[in-house]
Backbone atoms as SQL, in Angstrom:
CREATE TABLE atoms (id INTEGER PRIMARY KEY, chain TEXT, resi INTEGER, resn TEXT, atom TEXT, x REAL, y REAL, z REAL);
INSERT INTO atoms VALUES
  (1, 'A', 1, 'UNK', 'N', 91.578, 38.404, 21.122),
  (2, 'A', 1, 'UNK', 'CA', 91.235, 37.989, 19.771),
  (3, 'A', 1, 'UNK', 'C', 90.530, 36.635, 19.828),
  (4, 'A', 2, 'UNK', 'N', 89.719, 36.519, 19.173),
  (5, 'A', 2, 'UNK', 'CA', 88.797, 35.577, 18.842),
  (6, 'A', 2, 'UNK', 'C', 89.247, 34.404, 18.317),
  (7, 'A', 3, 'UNK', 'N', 89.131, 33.136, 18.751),
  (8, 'A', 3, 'UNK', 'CA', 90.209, 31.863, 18.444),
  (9, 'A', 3, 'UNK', 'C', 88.969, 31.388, 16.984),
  (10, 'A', 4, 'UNK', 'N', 89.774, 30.984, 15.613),
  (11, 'A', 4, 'UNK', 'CA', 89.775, 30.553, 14.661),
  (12, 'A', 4, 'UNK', 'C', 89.338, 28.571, 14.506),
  (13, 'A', 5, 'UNK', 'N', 88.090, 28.888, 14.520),
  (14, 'A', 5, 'UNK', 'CA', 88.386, 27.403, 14.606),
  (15, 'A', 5, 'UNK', 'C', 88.284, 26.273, 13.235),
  (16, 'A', 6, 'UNK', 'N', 88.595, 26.695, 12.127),
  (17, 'A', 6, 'UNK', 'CA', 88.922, 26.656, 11.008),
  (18, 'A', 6, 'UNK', 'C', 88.005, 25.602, 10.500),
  (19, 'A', 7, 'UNK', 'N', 87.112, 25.259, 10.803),
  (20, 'A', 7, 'UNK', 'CA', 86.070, 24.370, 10.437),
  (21, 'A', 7, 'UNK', 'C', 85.977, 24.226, 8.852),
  (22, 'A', 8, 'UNK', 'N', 85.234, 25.319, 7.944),
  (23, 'A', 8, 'UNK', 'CA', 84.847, 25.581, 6.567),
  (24, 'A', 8, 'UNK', 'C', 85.990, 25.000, 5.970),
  (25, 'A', 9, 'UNK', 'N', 86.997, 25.826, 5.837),
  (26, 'A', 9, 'UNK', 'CA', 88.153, 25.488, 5.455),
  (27, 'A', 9, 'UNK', 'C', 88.873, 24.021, 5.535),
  (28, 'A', 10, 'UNK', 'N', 89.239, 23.885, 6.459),
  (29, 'A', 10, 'UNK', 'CA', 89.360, 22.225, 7.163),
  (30, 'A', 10, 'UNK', 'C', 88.533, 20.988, 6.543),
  (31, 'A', 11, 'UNK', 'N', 87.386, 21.285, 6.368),
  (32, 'A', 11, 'UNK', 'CA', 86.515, 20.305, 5.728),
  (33, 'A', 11, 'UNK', 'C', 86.181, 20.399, 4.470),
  (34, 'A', 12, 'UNK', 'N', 86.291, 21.713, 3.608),
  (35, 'A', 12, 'UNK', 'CA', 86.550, 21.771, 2.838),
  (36, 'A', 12, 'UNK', 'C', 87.692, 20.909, 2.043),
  (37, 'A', 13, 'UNK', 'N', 88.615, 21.132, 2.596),
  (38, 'A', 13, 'UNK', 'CA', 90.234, 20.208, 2.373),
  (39, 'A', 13, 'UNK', 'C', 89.959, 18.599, 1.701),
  (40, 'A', 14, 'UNK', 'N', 89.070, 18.530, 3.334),
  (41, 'A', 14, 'UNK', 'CA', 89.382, 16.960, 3.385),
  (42, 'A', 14, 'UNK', 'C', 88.040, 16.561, 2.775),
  (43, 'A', 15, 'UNK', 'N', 87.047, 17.065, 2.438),
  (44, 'A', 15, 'UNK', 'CA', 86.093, 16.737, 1.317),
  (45, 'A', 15, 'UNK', 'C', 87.211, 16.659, 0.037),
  (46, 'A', 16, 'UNK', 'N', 87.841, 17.071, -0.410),
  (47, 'A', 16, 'UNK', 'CA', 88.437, 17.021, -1.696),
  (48, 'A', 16, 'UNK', 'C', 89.075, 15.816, -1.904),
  (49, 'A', 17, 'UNK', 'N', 89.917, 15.614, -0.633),
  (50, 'A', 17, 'UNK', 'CA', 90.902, 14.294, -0.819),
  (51, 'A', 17, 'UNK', 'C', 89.553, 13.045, -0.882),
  (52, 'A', 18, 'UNK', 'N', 89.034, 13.293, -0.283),
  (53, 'A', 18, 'UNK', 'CA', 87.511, 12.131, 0.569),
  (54, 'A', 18, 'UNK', 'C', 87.124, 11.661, -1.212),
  (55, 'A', 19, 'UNK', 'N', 86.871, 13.095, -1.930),
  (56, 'A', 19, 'UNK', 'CA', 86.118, 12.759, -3.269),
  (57, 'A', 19, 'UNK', 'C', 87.143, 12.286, -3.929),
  (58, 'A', 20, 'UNK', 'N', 88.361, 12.602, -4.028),
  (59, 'A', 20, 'UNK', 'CA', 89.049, 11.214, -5.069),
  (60, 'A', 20, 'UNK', 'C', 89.447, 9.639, -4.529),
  (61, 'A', 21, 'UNK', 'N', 89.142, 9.769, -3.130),
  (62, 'A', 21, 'UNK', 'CA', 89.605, 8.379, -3.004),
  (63, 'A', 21, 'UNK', 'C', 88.121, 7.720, -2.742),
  (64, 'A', 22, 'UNK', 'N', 86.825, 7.876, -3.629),
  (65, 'A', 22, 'UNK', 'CA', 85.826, 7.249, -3.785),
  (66, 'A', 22, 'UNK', 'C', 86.233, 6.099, -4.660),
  (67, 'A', 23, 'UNK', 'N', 85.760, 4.861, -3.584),
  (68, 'A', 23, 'UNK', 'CA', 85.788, 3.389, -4.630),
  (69, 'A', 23, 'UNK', 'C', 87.296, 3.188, -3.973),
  (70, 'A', 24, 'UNK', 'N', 87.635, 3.459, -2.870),
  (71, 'A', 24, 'UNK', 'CA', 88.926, 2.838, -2.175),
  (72, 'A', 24, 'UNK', 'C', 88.092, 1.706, -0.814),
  (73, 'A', 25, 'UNK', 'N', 88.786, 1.161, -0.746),
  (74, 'A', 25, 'UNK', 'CA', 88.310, -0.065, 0.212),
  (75, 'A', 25, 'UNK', 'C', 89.259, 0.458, 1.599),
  (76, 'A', 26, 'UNK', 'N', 88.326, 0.447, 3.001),
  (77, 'A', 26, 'UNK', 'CA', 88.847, 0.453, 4.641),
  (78, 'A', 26, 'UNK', 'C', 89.307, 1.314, 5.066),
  (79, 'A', 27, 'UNK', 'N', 90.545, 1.390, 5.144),
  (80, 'A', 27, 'UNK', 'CA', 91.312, 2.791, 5.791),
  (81, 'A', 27, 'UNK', 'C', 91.386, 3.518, 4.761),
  (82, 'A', 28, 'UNK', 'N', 91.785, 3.054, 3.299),
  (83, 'A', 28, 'UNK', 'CA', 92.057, 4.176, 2.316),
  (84, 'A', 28, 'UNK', 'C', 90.880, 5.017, 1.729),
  (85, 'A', 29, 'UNK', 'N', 89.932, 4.857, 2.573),
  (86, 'A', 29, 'UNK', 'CA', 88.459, 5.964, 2.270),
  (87, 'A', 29, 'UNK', 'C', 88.169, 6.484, 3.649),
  (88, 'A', 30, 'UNK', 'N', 88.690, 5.667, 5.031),
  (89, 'A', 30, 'UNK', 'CA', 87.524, 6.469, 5.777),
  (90, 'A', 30, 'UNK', 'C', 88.358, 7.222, 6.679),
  (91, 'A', 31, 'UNK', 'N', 89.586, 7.070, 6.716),
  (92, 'A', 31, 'UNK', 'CA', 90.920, 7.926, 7.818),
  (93, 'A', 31, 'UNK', 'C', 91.772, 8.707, 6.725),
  (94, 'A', 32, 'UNK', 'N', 91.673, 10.071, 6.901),
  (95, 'A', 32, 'UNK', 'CA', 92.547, 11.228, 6.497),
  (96, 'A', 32, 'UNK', 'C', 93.548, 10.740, 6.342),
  (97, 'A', 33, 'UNK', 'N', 94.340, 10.224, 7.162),
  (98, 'A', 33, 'UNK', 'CA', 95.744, 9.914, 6.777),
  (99, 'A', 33, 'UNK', 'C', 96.107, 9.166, 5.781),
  (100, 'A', 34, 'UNK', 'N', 95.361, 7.981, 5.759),
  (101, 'A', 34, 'UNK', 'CA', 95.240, 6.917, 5.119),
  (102, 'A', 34, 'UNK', 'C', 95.031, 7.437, 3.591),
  (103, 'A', 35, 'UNK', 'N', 94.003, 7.675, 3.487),
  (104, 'A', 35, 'UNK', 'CA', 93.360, 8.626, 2.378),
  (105, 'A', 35, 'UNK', 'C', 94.742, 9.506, 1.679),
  (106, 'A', 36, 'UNK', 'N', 94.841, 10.124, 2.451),
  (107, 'A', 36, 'UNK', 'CA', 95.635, 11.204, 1.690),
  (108, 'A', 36, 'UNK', 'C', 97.133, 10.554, 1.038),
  (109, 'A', 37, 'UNK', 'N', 97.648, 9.348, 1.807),
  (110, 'A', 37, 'UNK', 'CA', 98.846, 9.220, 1.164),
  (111, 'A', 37, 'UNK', 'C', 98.622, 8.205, 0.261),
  (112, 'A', 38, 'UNK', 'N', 97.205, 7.851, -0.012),
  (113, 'A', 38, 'UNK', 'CA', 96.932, 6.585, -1.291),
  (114, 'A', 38, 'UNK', 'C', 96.595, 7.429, -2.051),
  (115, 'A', 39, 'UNK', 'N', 96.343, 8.780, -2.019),
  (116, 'A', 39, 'UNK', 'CA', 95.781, 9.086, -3.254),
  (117, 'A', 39, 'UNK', 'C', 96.925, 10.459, -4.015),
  (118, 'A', 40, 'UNK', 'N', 98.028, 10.783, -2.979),
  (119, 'A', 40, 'UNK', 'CA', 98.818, 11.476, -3.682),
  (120, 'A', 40, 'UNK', 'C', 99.492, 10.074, -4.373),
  (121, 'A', 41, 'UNK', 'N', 99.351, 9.200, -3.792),
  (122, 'A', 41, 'UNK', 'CA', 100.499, 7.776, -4.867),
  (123, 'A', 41, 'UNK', 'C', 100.043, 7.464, -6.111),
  (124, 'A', 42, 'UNK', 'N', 98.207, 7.164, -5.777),
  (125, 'A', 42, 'UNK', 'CA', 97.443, 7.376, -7.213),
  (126, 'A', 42, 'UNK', 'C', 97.402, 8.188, -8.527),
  (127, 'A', 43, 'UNK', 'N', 97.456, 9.686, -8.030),
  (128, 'A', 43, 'UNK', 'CA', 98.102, 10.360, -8.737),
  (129, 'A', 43, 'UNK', 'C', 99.198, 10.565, -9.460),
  (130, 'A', 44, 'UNK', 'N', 100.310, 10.201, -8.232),
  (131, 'A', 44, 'UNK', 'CA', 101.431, 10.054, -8.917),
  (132, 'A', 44, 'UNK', 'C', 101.517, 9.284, -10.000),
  (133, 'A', 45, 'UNK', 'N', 101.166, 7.828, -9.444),
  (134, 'A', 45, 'UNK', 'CA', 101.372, 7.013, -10.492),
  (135, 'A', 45, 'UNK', 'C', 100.442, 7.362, -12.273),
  (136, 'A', 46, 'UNK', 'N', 99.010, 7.724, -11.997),
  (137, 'A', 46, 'UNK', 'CA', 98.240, 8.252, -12.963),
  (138, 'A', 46, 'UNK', 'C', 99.212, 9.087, -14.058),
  (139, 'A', 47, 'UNK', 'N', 100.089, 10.057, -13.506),
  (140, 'A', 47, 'UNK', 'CA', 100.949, 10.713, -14.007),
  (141, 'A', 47, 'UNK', 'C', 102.037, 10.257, -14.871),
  (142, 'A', 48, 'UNK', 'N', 102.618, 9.391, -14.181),
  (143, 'A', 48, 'UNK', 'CA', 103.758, 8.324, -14.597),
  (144, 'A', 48, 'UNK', 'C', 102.745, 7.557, -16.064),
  (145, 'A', 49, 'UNK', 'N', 101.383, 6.618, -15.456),
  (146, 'A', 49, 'UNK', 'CA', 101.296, 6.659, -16.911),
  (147, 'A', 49, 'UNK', 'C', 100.304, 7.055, -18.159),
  (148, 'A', 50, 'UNK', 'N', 100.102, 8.143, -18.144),
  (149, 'A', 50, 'UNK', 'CA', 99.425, 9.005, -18.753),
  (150, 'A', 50, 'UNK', 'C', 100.861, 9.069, -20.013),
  (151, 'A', 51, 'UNK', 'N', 102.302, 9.678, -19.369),
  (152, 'A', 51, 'UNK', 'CA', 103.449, 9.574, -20.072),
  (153, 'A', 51, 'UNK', 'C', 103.783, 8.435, -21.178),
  (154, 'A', 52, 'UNK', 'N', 104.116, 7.161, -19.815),
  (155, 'A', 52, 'UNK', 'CA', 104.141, 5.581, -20.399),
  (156, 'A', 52, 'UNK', 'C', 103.115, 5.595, -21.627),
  (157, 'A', 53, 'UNK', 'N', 101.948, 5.800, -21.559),
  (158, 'A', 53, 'UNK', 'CA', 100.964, 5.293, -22.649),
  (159, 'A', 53, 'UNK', 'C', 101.093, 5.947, -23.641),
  (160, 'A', 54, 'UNK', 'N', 101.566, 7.035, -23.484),
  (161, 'A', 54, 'UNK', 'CA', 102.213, 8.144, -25.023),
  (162, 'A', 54, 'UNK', 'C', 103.525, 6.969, -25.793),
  (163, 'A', 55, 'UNK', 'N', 104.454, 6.579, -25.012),
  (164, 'A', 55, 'UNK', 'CA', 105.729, 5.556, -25.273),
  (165, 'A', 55, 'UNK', 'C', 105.198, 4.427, -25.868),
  (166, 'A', 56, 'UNK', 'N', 103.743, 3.396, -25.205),
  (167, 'A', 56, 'UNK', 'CA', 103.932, 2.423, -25.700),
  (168, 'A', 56, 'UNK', 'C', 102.995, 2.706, -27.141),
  (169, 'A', 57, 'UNK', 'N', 102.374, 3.717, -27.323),
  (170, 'A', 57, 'UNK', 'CA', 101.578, 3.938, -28.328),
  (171, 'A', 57, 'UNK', 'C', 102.772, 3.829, -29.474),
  (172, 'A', 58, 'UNK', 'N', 103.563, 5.315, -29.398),
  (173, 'A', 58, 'UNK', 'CA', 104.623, 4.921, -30.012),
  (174, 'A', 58, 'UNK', 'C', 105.079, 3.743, -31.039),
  (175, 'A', 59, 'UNK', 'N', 105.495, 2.784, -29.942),
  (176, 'A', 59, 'UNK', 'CA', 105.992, 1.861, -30.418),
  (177, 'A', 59, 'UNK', 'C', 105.406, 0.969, -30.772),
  (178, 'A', 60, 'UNK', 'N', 104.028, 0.603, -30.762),
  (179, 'A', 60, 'UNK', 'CA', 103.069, 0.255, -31.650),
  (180, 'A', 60, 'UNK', 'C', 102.954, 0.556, -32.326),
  (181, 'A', 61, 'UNK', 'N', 102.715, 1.968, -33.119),
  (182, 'A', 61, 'UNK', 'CA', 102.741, 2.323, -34.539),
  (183, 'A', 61, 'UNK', 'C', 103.952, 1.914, -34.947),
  (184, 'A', 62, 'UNK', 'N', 104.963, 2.383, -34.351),
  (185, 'A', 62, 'UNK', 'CA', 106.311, 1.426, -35.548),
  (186, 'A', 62, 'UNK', 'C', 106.747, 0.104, -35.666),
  (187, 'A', 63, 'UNK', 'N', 106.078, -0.522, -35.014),
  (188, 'A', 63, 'UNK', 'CA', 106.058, -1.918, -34.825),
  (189, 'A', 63, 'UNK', 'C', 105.525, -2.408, -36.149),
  (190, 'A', 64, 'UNK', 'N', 104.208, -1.547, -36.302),
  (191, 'A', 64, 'UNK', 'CA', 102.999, -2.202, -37.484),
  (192, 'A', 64, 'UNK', 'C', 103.959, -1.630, -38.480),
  (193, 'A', 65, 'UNK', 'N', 103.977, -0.631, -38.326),
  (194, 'A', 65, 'UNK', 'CA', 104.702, 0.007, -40.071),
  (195, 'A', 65, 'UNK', 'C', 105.723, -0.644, -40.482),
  (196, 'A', 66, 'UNK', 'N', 106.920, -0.965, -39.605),
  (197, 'A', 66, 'UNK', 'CA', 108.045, -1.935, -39.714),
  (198, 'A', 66, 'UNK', 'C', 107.577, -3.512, -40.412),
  (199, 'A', 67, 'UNK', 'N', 106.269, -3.449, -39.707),
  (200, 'A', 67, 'UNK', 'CA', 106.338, -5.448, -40.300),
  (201, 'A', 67, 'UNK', 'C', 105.272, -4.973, -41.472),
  (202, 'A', 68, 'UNK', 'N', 104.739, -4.185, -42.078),
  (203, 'A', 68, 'UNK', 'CA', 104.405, -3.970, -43.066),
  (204, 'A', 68, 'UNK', 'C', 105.155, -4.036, -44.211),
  (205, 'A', 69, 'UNK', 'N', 106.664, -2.937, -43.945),
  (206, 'A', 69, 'UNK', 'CA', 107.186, -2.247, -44.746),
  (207, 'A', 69, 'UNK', 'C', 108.217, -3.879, -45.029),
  (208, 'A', 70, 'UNK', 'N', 108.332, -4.595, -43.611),
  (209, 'A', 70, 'UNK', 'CA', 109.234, -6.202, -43.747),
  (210, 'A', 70, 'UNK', 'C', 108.361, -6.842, -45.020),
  (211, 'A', 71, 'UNK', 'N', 107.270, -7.012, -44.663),
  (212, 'A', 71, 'UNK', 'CA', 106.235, -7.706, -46.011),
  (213, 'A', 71, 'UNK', 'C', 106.615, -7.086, -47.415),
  (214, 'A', 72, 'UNK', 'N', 106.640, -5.818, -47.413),
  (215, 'A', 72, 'UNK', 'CA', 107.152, -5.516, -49.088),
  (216, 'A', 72, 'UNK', 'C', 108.465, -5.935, -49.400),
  (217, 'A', 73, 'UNK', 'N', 109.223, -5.999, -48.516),
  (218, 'A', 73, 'UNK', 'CA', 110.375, -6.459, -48.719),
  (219, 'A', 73, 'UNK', 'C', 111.223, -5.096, -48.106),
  (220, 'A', 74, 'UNK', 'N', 110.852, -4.317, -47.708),
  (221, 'A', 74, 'UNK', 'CA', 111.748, -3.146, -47.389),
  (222, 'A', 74, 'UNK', 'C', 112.332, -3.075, -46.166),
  (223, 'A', 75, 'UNK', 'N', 112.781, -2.043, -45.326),
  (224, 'A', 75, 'UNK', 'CA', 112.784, -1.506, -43.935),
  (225, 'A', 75, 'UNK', 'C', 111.985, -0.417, -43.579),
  (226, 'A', 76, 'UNK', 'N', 112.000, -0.385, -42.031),
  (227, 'A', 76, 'UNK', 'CA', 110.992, 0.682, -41.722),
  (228, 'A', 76, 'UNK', 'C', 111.818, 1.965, -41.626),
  (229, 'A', 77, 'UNK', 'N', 113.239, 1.851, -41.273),
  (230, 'A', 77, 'UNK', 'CA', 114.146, 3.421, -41.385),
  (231, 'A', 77, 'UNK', 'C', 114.029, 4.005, -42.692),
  (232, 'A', 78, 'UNK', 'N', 114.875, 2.850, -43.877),
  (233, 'A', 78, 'UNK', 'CA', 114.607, 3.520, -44.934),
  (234, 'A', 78, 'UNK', 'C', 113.550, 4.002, -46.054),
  (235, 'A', 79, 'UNK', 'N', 111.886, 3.632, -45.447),
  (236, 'A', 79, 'UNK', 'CA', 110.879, 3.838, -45.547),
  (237, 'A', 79, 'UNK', 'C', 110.500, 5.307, -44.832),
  (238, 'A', 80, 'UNK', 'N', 110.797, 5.219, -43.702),
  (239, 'A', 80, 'UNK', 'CA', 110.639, 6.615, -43.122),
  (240, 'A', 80, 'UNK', 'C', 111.319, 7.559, -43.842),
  (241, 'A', 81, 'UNK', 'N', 113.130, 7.294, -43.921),
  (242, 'A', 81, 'UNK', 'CA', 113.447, 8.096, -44.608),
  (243, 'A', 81, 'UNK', 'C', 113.430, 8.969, -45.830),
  (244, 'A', 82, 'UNK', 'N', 112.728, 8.219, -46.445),
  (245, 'A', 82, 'UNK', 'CA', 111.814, 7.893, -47.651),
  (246, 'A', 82, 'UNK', 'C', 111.143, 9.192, -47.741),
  (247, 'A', 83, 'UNK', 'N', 110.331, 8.752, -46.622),
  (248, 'A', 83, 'UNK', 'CA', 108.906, 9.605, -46.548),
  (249, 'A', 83, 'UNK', 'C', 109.379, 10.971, -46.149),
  (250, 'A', 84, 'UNK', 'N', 110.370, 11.457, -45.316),
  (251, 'A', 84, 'UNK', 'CA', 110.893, 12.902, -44.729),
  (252, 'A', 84, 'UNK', 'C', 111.351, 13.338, -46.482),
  (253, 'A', 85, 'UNK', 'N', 112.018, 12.606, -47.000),
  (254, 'A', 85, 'UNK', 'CA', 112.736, 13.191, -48.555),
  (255, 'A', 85, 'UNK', 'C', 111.809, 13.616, -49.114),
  (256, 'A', 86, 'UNK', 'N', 110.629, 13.149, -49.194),
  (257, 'A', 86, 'UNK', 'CA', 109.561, 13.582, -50.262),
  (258, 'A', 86, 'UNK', 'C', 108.401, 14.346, -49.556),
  (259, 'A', 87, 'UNK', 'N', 108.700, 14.778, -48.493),
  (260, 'A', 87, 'UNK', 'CA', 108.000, 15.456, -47.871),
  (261, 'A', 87, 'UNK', 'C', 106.565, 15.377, -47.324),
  (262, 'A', 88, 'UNK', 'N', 106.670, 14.016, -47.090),
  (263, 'A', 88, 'UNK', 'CA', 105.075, 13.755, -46.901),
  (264, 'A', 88, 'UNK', 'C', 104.634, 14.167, -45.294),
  (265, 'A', 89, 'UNK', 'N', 103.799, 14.112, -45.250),
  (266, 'A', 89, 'UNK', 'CA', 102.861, 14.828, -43.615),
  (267, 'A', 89, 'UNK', 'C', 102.565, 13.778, -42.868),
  (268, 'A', 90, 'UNK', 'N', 102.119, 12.550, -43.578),
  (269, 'A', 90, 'UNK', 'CA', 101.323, 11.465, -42.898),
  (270, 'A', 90, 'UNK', 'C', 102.238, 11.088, -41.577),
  (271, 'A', 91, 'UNK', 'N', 101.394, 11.215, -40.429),
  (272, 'A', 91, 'UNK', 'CA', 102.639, 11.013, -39.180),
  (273, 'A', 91, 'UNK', 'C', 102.470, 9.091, -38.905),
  (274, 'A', 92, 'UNK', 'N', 103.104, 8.650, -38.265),
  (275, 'A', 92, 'UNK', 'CA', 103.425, 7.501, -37.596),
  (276, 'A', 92, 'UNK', 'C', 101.630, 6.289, -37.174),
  (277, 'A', 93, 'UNK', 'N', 100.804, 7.384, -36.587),
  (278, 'A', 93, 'UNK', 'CA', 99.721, 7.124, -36.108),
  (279, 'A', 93, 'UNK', 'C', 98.749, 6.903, -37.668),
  (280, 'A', 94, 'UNK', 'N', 98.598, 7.485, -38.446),
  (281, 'A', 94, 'UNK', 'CA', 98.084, 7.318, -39.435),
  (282, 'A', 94, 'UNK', 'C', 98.691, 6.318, -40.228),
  (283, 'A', 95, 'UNK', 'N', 99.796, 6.234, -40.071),
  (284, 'A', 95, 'UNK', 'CA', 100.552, 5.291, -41.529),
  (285, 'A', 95, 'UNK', 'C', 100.555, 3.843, -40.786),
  (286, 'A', 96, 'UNK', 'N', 100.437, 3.467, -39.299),
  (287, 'A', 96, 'UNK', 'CA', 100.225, 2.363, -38.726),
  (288, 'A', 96, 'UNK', 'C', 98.550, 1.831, -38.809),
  (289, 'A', 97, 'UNK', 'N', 97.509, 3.069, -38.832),
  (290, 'A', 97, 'UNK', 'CA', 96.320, 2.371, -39.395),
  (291, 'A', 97, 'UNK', 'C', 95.982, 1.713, -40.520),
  (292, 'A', 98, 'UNK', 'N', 96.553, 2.609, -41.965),
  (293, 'A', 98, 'UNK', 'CA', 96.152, 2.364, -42.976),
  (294, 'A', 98, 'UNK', 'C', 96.840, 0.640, -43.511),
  (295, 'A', 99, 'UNK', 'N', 98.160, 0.555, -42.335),
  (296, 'A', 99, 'UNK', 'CA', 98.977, -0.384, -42.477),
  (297, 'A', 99, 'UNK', 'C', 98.340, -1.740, -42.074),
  (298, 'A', 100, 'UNK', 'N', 97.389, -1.402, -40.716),
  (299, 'A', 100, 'UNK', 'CA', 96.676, -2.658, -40.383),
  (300, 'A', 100, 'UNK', 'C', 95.430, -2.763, -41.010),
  (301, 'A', 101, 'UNK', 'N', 94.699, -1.685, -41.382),
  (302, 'A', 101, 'UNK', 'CA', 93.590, -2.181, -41.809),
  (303, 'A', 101, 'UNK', 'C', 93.195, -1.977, -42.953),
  (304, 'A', 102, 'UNK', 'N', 93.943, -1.392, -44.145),
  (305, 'A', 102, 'UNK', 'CA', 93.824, -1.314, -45.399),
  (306, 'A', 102, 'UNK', 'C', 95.588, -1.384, -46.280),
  (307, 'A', 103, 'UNK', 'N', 95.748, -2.418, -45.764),
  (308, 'A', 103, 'UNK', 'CA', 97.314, -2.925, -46.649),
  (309, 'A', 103, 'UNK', 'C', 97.275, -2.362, -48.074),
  (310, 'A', 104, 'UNK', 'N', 96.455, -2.529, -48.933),
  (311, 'A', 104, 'UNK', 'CA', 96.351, -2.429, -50.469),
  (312, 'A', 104, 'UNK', 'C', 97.135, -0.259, -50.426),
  (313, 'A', 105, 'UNK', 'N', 96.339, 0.106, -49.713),
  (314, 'A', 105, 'UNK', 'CA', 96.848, 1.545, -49.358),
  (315, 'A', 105, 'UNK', 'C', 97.789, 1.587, -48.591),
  (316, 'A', 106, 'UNK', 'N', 98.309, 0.713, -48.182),
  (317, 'A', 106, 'UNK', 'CA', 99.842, 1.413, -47.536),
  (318, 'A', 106, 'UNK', 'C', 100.703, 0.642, -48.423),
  (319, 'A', 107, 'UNK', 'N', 100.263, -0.216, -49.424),
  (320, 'A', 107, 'UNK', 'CA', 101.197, -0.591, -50.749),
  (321, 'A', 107, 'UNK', 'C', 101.479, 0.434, -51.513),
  (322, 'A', 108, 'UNK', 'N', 100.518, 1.025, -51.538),
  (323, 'A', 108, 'UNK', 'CA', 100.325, 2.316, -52.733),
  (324, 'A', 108, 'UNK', 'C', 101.358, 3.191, -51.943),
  (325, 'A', 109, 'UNK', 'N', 101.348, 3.475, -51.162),
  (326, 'A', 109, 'UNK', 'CA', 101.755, 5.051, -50.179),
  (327, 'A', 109, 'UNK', 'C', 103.569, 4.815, -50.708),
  (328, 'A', 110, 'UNK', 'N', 103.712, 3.299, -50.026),
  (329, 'A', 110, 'UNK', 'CA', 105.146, 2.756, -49.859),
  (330, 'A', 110, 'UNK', 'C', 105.781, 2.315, -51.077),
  (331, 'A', 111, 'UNK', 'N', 104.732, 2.210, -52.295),
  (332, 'A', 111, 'UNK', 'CA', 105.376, 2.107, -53.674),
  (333, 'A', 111, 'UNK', 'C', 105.352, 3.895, -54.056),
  (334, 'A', 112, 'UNK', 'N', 104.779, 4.736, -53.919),
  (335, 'A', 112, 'UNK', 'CA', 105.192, 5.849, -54.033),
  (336, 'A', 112, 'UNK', 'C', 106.111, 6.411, -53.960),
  (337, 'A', 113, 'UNK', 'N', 106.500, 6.267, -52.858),
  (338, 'A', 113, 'UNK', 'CA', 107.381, 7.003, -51.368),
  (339, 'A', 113, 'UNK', 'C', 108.633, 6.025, -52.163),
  (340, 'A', 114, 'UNK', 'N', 108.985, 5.007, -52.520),
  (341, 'A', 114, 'UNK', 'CA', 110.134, 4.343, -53.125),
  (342, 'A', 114, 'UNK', 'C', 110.481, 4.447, -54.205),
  (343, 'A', 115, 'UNK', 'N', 109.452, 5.245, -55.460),
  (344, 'A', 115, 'UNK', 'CA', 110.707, 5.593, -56.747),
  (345, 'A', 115, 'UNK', 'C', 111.609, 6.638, -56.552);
């Protein structure tokens, strides 16, 4: 039998890893080894915060809505809660814009949402 010398395949591989660790500096672009375990870490980490940035978004919108809802004199729980009773849609991300950049409308929303 005819010995396999896996060339196509093989370089195929390591073209792939080669193309994401473009824009790495020394060993972590030009040695396979090197390469390959900076860029499964890259990933990893990419992963980790792709997550994180969903969290701190989060808590930026309730941050703003909270010191909004502090300015009327209210809270931000019983403002939310507010808003689930009367059934409104507006999610977190929307009610933190209108909060920073058009106050006069999140007066209106939050004098609504409170009789």
């Amino acid at each position: 039998m005819a010995r396999a010398r896996r060339g196509f395949k093989a370089r195929r591989r390591k073209n792939k890893i080669f193309k994401l660790a473009k824009g790495y500096h020394f060993d972590r672009r030009t040695k396979f080894r090197h390469t390959v375990q900076t860029v499964k870490r890259a990933l990893h980490y990419s992963y980790i915060g792709r997550r994180l940035l969903k969290r701190d978004m989060r808590r930026l919108w309730i941050t703003r809505i909270s010191a909004a809802t502090k300015s009327l004199g209210g809270s931000y729980s019983k403002f939310m809660g507010a808003l689930k009773k009367n059934g409104a849609t507006i999610n977190r991300k929307m009610l933190s814009e209108v909060a920073a950049r058009d106050f006069d409308g999140f007066k209106a929303i939050y004098n609504s949402v409170q009789k």
